[in-house]
C-alpha positions as CSV (number, residue, x, y, z in Angstrom):
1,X,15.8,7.5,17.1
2,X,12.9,7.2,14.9
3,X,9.6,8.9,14.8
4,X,6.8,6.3,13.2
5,X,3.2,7.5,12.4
6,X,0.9,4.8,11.9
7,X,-2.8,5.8,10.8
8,X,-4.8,2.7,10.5
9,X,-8.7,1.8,11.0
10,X,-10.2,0.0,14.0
11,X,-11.7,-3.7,12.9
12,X,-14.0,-5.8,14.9
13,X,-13.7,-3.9,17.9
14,X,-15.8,-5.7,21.4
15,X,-18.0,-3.3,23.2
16,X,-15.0,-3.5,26.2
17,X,-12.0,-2.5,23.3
18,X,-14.7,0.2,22.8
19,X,-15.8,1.6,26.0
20,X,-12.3,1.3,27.2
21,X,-11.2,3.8,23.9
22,X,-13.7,5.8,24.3
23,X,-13.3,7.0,28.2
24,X,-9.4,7.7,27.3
25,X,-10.6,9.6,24.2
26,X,-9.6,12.8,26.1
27,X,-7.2,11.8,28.0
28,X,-4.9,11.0,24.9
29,X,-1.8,12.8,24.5
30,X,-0.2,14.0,21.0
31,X,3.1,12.6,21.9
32,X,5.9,10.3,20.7
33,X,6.3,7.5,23.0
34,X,8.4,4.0,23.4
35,X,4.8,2.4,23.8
36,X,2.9,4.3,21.6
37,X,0.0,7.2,22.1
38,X,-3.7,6.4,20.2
39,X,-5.2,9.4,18.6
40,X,-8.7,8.6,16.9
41,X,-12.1,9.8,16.4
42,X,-15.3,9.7,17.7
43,X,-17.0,7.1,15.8
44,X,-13.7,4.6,16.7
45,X,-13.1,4.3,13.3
46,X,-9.7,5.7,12.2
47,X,-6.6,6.5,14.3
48,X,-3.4,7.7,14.4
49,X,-0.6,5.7,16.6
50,X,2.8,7.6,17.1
51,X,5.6,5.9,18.6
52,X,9.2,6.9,19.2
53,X,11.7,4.1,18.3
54,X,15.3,3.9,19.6
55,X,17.8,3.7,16.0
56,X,20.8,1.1,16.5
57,X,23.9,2.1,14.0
58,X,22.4,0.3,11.2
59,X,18.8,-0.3,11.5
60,X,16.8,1.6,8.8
61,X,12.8,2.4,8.2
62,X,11.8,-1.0,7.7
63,X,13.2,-2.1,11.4
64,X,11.7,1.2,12.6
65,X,8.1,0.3,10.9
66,X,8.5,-3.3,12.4
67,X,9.2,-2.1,16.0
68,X,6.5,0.3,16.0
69,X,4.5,-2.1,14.5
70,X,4.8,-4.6,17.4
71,X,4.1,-1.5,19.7
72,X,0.6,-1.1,18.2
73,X,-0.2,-4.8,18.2
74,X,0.7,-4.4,22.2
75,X,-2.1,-2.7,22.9
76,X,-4.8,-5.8,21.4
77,X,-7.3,-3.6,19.5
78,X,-7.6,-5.0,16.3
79,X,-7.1,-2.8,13.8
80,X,-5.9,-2.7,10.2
81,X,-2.8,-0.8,8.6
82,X,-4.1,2.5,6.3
83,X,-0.2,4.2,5.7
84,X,3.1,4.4,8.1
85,X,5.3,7.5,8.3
86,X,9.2,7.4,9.3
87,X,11.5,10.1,10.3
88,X,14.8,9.4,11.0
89,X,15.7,11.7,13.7
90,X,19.5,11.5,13.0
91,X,18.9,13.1,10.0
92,X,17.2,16.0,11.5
93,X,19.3,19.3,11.2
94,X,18.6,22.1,14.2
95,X,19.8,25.7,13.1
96,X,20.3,27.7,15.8
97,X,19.7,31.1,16.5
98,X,23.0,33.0,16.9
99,X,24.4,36.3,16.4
100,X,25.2,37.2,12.7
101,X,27.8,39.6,11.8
């Protein structure tokens, strides 16, 4: 599985892409998602996209980025590409709490 962070900028948004972003401004969630969750501002301007991205045996960041990629371009707002994150949540390591002795 693989955790993608895409912050970008709206472009050329319609007055429907932006009514429609702006009454689900608070209902947006912080979340990792197959489809995606929008984060953005105010002013419609910048955003953040998160999407969660299932990890075949060999598939790497740059099938990850494409993937998640595609997910924004799903939703139709155009928008252009600022920086994209990847964590590779295979390599996370969870330590426990146990007993020591």
């Amino acid at each position: 599985m693989f955790r993608v962070t895409i912050r970008g900028a709206f472009e050329g948004l319609d007055e429907d892409d932006r009514a429609a972003l702006r009454t689900s401004i608070g209902s947006f969630q912080v979340a990792f998602t197959e489809a995606g969750t929008f984060t953005c501002d105010r002013s419609l301007s910048a955003f953040t996209f998160r999407c969660q991205v299932p990890a075949g045996p060999d598939d790497g960041e740059a099938e990850a980025t494409e993937r998640a990629v595609r997910a924004l371009a799903a939703h139709g707002y155009p928008h252009r590409v600022l920086r994209v994150g990847v964590t590779d949540m295979r390599d996370i390591k969870i330590r426990r709490k146990g007993k020591r002795r």
